[in-house]
Backbone as CSV, one residue per row, in Angstrom:
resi,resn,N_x,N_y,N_z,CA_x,CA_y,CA_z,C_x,C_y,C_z
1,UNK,222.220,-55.744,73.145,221.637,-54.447,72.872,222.412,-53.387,73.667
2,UNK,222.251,-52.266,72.907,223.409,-51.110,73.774,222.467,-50.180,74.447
3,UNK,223.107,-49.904,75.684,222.542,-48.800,76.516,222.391,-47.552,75.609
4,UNK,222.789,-47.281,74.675,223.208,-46.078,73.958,222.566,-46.025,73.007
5,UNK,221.717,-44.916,72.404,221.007,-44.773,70.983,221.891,-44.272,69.817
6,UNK,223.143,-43.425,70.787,223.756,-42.666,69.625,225.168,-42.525,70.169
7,UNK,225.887,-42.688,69.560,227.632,-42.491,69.960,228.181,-41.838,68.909
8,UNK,228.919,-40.911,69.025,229.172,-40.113,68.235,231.210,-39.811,68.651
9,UNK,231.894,-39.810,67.353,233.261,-39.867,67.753,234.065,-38.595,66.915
10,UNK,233.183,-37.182,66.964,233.453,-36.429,65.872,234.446,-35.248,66.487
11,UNK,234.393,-35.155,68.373,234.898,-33.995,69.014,236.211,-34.205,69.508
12,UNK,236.952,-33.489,68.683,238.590,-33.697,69.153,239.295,-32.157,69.459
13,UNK,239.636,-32.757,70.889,240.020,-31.494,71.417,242.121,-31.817,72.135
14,UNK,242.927,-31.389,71.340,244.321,-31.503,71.952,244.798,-32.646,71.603
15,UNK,244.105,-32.890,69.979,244.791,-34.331,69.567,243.352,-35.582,70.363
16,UNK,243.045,-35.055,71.267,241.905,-36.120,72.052,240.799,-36.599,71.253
17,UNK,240.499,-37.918,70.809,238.916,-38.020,70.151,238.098,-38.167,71.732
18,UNK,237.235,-37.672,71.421,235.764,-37.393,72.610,235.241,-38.723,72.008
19,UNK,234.320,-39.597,72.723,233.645,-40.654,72.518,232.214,-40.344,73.205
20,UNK,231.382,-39.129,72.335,230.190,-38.716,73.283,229.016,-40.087,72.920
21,UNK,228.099,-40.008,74.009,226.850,-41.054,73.920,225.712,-40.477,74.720
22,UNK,224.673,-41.066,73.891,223.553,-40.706,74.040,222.317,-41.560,74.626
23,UNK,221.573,-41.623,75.279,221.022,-42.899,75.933,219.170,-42.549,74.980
24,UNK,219.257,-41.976,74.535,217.889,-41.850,74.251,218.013,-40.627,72.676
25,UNK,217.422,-40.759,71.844,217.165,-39.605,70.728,216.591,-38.607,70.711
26,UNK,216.667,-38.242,71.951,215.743,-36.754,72.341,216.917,-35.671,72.473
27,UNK,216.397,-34.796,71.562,217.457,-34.341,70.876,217.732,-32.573,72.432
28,UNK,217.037,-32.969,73.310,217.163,-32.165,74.526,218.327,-32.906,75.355
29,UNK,218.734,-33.756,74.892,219.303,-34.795,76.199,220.797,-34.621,76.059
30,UNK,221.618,-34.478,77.276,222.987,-34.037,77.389,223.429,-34.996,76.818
31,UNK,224.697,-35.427,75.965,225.182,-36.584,75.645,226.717,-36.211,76.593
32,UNK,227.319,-37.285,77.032,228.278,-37.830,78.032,229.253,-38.290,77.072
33,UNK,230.864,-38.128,77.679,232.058,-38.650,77.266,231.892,-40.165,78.205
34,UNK,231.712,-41.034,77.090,232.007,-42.487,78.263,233.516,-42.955,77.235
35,UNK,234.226,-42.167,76.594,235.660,-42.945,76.303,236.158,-41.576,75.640
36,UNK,237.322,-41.885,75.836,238.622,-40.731,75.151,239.872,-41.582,74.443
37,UNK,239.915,-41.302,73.090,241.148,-41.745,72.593,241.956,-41.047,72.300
38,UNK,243.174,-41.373,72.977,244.594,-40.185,72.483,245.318,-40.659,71.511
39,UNK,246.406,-39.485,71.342,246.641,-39.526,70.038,248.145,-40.862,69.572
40,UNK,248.175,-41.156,71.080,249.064,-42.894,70.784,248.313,-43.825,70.975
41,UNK,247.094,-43.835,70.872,246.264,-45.207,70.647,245.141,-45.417,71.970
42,UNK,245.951,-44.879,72.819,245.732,-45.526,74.130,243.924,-44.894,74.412
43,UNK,243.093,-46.056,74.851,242.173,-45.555,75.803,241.755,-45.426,76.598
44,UNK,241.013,-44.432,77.214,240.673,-44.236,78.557,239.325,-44.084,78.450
45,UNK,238.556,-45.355,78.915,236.826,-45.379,79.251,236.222,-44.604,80.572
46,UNK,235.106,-43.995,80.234,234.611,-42.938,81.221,233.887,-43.629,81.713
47,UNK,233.226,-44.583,81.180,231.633,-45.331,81.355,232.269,-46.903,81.329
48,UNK,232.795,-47.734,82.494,232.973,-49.105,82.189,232.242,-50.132,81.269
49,UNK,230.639,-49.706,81.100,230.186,-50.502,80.184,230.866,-49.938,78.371
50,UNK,231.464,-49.241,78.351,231.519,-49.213,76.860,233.102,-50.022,76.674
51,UNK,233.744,-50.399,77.308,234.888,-51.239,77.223,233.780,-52.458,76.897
52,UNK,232.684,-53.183,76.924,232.197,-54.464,76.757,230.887,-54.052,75.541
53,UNK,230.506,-53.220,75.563,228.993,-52.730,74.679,229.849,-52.768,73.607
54,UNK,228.993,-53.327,72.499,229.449,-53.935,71.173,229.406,-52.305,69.845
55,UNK,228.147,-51.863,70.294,227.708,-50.133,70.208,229.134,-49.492,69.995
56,UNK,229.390,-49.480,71.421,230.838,-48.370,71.550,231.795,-49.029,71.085
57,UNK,231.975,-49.904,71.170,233.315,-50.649,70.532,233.584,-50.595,69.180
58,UNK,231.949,-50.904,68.323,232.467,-50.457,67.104,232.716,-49.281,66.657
59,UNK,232.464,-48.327,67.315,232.922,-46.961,67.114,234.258,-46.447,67.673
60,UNK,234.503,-47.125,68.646,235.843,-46.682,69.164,237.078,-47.699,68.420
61,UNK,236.644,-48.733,68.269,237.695,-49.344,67.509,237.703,-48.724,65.844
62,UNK,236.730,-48.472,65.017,236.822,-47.804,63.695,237.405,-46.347,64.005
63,UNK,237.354,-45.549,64.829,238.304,-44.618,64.948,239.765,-44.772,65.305
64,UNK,239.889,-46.111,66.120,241.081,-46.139,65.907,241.828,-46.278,64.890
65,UNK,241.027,-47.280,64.121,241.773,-48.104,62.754,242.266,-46.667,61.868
66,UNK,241.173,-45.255,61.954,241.482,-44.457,61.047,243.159,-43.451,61.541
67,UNK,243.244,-44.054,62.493,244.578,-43.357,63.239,245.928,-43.814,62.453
């Protein structure tokens, strides 16, 4: 089960995809960068659990594939 209710991979800023997440659906609640993908593949996790959470992975790996 993922720490995360909502991950969202829509904010790209300088070529950067944003990997924002959300821990709860309250739509008051700050959502957090726990990963950044640049524009050669490479990533950089903000939040060590989303390198292993199955949640973020499938979202960060389907954005990659669209690269």
């Amino acid at each position: 089960m993922s720490k995360w209710t909502q991950i969202h991979a829509d904010f790209i800023e300088d070529g950067v995809i944003h990997i924002d997440a959300w821990t709860t659906s309250d739509d008051n609640e700050d959502g957090r960068v726990i990963a950044k993908i640049y524009p050669d593949g490479s990533v950089e996790y903000r939040d060590i659990d989303a390198e292993t959470d199955e949640f973020a992975q499938e979202v960060i790996q389907g954005r990659l594939k669209e690269m």
